[in-house]
LOMARLUM-382138 format. One record per residue: residue number from 0; residue in three letters; y, x, z of N, C-alpha, C, O, CB in turn. Coordinates in steps of 0.2 Angstrom, whole numbers, plus 5000, padded with zeros to 4 digits. Glycine has a CB too. Layout:
N
@seq NUM; type ALA; n_yy Y; n_xx X; n_zz Z; ca_yy Y; ca_xx X; ca_zz Z; c_yy Y; c_xx X; c_zz Z; o_yy Y; o_xx X; o_zz Z; cb_yy Y; cb_xx X; cb_zz Z;
...
***
This chain:
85
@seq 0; type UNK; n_yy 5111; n_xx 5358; n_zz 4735; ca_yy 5108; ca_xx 5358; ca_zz 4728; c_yy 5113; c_xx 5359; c_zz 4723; o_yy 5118; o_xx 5357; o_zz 4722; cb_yy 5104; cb_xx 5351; cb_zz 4727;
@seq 1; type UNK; n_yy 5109; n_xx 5362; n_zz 4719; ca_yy 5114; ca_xx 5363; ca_zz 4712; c_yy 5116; c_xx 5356; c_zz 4709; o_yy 5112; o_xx 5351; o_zz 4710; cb_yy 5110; cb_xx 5369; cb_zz 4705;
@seq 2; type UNK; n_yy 5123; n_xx 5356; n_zz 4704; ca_yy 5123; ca_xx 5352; ca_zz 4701; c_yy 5119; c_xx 5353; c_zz 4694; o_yy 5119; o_xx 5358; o_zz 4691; cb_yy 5128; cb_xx 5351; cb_zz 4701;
@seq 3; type UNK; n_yy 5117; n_xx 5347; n_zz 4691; ca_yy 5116; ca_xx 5348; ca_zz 4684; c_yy 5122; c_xx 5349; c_zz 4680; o_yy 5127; o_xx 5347; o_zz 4682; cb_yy 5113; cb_xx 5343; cb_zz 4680;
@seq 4; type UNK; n_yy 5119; n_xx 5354; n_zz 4672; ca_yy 5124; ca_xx 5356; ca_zz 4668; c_yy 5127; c_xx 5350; c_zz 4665; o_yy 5132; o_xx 5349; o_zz 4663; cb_yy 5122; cb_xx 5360; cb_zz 4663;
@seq 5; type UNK; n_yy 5123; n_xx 5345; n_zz 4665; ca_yy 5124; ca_xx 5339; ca_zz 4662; c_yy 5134; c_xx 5339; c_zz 4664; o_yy 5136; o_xx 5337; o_zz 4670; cb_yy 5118; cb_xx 5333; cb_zz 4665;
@seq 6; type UNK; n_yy 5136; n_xx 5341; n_zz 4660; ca_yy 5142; ca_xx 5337; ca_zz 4661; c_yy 5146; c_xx 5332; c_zz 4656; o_yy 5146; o_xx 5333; o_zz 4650; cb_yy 5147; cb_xx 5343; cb_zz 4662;
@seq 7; type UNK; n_yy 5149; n_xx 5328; n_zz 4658; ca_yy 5151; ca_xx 5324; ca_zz 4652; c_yy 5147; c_xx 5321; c_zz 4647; o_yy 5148; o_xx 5319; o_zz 4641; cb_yy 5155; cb_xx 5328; cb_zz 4647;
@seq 8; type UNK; n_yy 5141; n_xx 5320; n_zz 4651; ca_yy 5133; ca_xx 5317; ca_zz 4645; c_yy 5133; c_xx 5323; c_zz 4637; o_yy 5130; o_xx 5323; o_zz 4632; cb_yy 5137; cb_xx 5305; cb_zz 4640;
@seq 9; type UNK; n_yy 5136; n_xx 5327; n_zz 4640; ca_yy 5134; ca_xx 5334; ca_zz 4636; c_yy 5129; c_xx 5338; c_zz 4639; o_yy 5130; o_xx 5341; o_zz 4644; cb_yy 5139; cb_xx 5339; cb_zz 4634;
@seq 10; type UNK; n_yy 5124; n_xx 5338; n_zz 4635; ca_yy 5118; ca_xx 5344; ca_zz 4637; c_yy 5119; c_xx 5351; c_zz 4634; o_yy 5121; o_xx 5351; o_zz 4628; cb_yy 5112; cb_xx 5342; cb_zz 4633;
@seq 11; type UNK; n_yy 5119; n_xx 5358; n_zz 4637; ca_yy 5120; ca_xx 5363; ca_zz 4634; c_yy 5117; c_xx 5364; c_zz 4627; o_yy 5111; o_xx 5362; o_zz 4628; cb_yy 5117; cb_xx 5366; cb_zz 4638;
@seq 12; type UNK; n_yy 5119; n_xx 5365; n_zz 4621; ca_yy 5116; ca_xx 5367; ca_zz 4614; c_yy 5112; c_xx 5371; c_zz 4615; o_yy 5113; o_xx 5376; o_zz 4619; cb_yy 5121; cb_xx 5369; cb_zz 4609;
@seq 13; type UNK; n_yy 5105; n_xx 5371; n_zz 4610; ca_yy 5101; ca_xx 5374; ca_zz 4609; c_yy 5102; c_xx 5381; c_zz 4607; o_yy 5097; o_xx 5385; o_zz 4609; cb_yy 5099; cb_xx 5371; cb_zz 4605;
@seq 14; type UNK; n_yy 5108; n_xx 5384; n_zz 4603; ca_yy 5109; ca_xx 5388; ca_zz 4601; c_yy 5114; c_xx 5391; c_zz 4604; o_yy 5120; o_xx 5388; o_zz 4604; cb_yy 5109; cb_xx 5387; cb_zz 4596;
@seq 15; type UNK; n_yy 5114; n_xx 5397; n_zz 4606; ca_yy 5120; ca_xx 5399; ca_zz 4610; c_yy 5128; c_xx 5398; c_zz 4609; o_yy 5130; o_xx 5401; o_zz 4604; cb_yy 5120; cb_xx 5404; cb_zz 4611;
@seq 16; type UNK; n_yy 5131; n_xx 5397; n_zz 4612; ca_yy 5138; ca_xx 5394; ca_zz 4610; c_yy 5141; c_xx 5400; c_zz 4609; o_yy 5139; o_xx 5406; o_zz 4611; cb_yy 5141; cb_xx 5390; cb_zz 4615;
@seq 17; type UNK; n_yy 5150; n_xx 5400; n_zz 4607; ca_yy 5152; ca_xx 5405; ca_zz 4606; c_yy 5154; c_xx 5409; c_zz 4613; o_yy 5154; o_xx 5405; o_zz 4618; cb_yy 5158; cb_xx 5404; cb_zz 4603;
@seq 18; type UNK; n_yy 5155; n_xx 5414; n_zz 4615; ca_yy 5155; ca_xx 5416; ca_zz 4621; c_yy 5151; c_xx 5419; c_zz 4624; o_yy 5151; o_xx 5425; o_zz 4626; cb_yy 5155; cb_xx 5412; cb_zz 4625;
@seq 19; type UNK; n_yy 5145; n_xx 5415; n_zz 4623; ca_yy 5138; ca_xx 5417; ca_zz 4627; c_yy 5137; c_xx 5426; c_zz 4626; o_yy 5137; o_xx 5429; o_zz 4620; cb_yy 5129; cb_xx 5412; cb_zz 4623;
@seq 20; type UNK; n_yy 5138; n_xx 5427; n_zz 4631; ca_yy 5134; ca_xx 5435; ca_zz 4634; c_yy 5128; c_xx 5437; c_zz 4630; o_yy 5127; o_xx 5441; o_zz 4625; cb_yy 5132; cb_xx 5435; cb_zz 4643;
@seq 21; type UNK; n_yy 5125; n_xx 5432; n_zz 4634; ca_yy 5117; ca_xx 5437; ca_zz 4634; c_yy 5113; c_xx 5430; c_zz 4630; o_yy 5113; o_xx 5424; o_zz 4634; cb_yy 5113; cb_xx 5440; cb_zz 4645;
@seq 22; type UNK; n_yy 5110; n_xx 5430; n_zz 4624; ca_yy 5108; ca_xx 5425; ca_zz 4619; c_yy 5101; c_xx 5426; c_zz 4623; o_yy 5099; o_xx 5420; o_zz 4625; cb_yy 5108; cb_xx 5427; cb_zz 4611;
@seq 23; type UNK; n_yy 5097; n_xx 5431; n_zz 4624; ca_yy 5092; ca_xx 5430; ca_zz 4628; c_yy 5092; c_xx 5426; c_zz 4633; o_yy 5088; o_xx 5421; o_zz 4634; cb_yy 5091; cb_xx 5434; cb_zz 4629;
@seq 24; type UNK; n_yy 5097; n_xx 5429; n_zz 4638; ca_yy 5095; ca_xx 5425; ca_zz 4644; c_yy 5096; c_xx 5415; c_zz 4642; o_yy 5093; o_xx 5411; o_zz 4643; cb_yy 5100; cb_xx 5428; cb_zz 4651;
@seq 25; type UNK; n_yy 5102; n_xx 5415; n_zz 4638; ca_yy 5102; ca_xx 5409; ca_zz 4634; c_yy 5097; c_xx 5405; c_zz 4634; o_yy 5095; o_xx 5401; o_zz 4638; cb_yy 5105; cb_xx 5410; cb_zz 4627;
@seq 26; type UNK; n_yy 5094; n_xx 5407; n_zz 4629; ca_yy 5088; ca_xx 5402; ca_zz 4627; c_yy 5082; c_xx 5403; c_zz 4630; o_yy 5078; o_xx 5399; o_zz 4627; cb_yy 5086; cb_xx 5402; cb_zz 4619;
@seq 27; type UNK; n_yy 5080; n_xx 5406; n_zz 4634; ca_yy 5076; ca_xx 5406; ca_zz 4640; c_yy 5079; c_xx 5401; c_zz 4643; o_yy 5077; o_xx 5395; o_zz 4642; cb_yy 5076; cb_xx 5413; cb_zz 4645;
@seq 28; type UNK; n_yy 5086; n_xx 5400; n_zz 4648; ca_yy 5087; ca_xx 5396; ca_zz 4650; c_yy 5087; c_xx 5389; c_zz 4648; o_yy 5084; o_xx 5385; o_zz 4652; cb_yy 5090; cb_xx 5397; cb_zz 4652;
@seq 29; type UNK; n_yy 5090; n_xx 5388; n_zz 4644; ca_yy 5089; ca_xx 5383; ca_zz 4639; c_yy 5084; c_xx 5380; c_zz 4638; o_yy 5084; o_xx 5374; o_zz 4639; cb_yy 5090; cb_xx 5385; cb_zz 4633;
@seq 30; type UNK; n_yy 5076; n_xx 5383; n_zz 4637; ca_yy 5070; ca_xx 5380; ca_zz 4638; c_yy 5067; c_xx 5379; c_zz 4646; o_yy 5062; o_xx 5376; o_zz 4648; cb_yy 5065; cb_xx 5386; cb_zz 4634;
@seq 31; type UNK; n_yy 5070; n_xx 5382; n_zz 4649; ca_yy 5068; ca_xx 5379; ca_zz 4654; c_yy 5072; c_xx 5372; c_zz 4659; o_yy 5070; o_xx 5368; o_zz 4663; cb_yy 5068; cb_xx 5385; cb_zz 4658;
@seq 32; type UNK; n_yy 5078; n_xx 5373; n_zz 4656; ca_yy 5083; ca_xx 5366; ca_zz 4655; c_yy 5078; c_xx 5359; c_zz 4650; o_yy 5076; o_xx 5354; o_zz 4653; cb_yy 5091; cb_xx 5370; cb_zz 4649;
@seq 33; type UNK; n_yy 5077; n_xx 5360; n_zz 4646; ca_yy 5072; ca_xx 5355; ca_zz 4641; c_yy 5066; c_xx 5354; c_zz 4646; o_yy 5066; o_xx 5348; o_zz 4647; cb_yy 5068; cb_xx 5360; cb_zz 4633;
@seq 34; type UNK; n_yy 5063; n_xx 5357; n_zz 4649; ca_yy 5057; ca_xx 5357; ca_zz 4652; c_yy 5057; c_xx 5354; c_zz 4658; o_yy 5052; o_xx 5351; o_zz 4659; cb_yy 5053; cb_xx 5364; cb_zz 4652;
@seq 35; type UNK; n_yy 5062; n_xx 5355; n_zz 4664; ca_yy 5062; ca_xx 5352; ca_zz 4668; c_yy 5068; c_xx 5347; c_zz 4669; o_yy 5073; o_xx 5348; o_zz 4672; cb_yy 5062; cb_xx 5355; cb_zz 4672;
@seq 36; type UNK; n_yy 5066; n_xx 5341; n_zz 4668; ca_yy 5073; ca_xx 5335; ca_zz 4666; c_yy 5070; c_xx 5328; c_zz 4672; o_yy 5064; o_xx 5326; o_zz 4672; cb_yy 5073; cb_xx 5330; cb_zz 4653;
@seq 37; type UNK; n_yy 5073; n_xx 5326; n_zz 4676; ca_yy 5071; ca_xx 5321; ca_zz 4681; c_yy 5068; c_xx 5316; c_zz 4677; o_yy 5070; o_xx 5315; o_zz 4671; cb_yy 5077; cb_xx 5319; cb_zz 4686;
@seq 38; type UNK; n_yy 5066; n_xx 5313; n_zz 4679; ca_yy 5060; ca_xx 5306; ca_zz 4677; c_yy 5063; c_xx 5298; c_zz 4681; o_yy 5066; o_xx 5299; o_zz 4686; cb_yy 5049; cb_xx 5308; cb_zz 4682;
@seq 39; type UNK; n_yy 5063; n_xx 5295; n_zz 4680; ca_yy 5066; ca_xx 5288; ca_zz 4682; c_yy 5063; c_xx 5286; c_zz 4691; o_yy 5065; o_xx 5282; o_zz 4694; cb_yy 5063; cb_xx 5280; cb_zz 4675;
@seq 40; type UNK; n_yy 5059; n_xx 5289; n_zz 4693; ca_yy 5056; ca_xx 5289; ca_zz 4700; c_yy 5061; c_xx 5295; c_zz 4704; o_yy 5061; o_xx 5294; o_zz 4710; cb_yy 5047; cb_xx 5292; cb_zz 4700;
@seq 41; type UNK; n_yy 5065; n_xx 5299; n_zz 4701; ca_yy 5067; ca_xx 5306; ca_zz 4705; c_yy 5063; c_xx 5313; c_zz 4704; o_yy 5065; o_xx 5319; o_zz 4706; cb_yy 5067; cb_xx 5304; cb_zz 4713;
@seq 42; type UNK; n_yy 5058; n_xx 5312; n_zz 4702; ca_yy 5054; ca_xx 5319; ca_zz 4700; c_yy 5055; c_xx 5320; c_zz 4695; o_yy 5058; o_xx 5317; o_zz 4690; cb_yy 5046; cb_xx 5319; cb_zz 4700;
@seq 43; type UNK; n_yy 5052; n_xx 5327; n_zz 4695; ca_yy 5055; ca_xx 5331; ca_zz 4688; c_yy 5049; c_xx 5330; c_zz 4685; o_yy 5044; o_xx 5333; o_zz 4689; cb_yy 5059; cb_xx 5340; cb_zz 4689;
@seq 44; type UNK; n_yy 5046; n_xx 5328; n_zz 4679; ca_yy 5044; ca_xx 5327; ca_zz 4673; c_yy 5039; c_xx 5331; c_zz 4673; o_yy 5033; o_xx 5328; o_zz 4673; cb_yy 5047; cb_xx 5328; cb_zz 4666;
@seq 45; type UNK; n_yy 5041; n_xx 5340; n_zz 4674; ca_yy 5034; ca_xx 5343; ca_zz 4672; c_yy 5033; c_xx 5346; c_zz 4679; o_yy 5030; o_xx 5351; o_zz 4679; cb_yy 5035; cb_xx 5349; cb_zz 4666;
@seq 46; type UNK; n_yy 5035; n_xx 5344; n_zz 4684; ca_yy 5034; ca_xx 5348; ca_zz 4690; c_yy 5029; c_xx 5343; c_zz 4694; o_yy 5025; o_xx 5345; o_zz 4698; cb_yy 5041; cb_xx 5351; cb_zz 4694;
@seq 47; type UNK; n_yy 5031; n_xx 5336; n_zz 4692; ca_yy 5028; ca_xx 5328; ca_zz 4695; c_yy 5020; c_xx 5330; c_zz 4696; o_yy 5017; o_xx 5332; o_zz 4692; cb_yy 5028; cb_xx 5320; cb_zz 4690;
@seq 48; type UNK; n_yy 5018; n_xx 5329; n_zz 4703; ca_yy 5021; ca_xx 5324; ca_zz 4708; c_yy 5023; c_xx 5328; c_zz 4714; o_yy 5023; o_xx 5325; o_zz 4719; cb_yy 5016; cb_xx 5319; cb_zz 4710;
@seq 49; type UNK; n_yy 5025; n_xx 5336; n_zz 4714; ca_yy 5025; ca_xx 5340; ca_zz 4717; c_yy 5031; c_xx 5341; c_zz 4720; o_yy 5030; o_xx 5343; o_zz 4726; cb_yy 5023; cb_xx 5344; cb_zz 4714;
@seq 50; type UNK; n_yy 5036; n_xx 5339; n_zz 4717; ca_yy 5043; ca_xx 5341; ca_zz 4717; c_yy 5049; c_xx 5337; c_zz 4715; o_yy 5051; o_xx 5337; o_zz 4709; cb_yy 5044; cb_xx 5346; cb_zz 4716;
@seq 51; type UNK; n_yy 5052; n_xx 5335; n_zz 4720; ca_yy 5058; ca_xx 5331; ca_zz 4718; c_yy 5065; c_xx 5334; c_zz 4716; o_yy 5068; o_xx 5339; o_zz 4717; cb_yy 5060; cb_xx 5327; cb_zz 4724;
@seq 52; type UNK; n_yy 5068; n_xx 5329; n_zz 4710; ca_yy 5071; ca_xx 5334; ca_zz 4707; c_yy 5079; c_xx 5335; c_zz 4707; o_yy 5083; o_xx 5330; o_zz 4705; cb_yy 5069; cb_xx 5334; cb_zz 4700;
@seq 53; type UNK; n_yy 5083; n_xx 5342; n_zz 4709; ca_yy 5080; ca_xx 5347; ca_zz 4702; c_yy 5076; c_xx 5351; c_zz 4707; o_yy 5075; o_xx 5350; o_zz 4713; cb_yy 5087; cb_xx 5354; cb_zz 4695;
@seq 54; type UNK; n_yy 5072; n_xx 5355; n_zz 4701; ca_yy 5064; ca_xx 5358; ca_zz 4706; c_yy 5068; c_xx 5365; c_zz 4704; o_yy 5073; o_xx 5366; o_zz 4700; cb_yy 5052; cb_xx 5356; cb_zz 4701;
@seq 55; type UNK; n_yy 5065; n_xx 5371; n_zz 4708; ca_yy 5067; ca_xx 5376; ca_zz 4708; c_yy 5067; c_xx 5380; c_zz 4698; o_yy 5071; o_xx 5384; o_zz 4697; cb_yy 5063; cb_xx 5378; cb_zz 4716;
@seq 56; type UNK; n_yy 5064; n_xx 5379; n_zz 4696; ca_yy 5066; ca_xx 5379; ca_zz 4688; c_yy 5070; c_xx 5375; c_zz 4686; o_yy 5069; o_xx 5378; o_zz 4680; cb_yy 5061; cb_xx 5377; cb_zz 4685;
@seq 57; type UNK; n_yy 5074; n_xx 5371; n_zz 4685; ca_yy 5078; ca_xx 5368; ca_zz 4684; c_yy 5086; c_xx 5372; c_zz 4688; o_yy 5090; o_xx 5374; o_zz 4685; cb_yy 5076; cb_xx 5361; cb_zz 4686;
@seq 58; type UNK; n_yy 5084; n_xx 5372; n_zz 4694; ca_yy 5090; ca_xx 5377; ca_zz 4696; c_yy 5091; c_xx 5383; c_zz 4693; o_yy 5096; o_xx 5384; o_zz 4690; cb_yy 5089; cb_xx 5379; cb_zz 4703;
@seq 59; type UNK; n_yy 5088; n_xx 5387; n_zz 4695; ca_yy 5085; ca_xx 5392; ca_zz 4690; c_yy 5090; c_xx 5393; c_zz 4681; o_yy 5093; o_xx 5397; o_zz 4679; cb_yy 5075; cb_xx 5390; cb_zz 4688;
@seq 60; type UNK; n_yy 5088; n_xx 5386; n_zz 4677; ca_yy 5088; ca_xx 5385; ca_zz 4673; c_yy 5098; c_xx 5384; c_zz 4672; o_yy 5101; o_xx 5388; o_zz 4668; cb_yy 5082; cb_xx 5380; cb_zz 4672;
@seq 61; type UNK; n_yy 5099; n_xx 5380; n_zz 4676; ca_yy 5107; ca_xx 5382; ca_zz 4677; c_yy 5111; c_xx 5387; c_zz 4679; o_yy 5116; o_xx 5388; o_zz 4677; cb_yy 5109; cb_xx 5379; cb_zz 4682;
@seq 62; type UNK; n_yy 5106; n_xx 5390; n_zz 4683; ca_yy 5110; ca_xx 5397; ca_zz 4685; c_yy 5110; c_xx 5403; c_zz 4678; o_yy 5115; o_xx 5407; o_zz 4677; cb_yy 5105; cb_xx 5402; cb_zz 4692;
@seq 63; type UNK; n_yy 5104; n_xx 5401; n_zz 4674; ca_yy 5106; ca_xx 5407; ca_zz 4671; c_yy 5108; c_xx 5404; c_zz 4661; o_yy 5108; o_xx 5408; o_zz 4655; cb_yy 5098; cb_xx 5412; cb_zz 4674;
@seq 64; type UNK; n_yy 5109; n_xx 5397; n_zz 4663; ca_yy 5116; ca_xx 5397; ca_zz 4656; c_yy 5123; c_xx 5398; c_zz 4660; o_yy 5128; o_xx 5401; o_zz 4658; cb_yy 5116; cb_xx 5386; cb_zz 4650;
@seq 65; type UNK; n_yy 5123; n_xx 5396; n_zz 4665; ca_yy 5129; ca_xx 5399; ca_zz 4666; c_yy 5131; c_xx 5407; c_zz 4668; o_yy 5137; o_xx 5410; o_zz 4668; cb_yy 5131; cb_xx 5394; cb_zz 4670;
@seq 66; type UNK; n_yy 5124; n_xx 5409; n_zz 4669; ca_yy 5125; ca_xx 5418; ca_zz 4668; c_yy 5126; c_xx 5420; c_zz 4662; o_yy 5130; o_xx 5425; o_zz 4662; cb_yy 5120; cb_xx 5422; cb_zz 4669;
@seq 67; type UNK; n_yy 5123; n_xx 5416; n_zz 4656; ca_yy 5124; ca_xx 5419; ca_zz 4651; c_yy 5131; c_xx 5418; c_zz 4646; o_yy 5133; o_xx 5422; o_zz 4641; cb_yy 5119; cb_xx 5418; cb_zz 4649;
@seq 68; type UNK; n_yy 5133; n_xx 5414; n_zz 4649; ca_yy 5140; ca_xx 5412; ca_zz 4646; c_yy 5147; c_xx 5418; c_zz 4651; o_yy 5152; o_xx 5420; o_zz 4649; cb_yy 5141; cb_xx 5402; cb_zz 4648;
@seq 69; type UNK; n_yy 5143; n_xx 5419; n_zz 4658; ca_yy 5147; ca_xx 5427; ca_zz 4660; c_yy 5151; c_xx 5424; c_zz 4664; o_yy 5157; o_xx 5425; o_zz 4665; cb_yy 5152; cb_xx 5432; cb_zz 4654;
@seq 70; type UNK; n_yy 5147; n_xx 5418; n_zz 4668; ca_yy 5149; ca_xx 5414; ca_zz 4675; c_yy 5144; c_xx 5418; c_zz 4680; o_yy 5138; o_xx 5419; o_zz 4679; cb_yy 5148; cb_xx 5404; cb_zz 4676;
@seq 71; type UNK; n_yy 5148; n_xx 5421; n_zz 4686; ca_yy 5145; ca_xx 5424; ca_zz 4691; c_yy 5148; c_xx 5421; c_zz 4697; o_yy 5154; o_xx 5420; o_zz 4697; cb_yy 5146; cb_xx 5430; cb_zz 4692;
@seq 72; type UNK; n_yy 5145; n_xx 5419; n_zz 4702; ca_yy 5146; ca_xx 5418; ca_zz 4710; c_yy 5143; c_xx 5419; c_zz 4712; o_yy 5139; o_xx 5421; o_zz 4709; cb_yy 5148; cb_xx 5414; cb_zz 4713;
@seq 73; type UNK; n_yy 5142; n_xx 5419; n_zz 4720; ca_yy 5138; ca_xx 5421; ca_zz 4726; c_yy 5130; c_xx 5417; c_zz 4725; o_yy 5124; o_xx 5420; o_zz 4726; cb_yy 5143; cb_xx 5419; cb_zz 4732;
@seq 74; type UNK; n_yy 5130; n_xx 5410; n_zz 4725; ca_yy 5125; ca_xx 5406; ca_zz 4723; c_yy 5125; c_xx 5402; c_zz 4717; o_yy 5131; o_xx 5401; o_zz 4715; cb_yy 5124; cb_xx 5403; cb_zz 4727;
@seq 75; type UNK; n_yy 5120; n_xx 5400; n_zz 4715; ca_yy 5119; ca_xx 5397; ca_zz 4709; c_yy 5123; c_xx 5392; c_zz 4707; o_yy 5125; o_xx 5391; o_zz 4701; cb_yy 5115; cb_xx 5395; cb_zz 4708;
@seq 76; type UNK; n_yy 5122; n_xx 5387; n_zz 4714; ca_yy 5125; ca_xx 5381; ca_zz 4713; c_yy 5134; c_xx 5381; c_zz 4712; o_yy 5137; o_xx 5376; o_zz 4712; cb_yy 5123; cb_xx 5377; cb_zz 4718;
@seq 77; type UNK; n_yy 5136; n_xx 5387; n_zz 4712; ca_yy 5141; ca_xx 5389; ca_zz 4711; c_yy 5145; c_xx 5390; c_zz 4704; o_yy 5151; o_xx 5389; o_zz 4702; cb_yy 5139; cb_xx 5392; cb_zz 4714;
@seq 78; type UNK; n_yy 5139; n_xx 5392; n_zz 4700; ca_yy 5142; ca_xx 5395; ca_zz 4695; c_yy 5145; c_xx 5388; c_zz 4687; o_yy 5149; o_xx 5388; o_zz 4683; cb_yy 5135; cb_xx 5402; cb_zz 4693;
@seq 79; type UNK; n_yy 5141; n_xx 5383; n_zz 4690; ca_yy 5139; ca_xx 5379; ca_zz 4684; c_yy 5144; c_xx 5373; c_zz 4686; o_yy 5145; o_xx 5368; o_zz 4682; cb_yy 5131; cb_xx 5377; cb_zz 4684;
@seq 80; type UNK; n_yy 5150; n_xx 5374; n_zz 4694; ca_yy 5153; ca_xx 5366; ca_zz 4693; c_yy 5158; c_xx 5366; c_zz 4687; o_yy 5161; o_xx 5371; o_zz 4685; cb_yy 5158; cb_xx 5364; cb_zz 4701;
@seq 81; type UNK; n_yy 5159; n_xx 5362; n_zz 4685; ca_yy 5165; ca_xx 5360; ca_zz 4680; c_yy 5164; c_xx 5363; c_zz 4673; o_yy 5169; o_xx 5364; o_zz 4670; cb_yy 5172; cb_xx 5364; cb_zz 4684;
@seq 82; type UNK; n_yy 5158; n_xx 5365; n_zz 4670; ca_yy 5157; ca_xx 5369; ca_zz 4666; c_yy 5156; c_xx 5364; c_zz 4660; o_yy 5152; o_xx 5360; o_zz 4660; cb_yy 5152; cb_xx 5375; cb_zz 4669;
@seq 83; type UNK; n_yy 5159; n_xx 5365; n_zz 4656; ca_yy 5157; ca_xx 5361; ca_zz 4648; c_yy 5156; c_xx 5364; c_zz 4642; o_yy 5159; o_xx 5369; o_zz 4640; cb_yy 5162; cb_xx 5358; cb_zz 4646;
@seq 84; type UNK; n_yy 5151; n_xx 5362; n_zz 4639; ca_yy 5149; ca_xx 5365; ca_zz 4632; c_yy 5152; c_xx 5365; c_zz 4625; o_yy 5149; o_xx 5368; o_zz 4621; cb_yy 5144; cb_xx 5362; cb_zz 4632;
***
């Protein structure tokens, strides 16, 4: 399973940071980051009661701030370890 961006109790910014590639894909992911966040049971908020989290939108949602900042690897859960905002 991928890790969350959450690194350091920092959440990715709303607005794309310096760097960022691709502002589009940014704040697409970014909203989909907002939208799927775990709930105190282990389910993810908007996906409950369907899927424990992170749900495949949430992964998604990692893979592609860290695409857009112009991190590539083979898998997703790849691209986002160690990564800070």
């Amino acid at each position: 399973m991928p890790e969350p961006l959450n690194a350091g109790g920092q959440t990715p910014p709303i607005e794309p940071p310096t760097g960022c590639t691709s502002t589009l894909i940014w704040r697409l992911a970014r909203r989909l980051y907002a939208d799927h966040q775990p709930g105190p049971d282990g389910w993810c908020l908007n996906c409950r009661p369907a899927i424990l989290y992170p749900c495949v939108a949430r992964q998604l949602a990692d893979f592609g701030l860290a695409t857009a900042m112009g991190h590539t690897a083979a898998a997703p859960h790849l691209a986002n370890k160690g990564h800070h905002w």
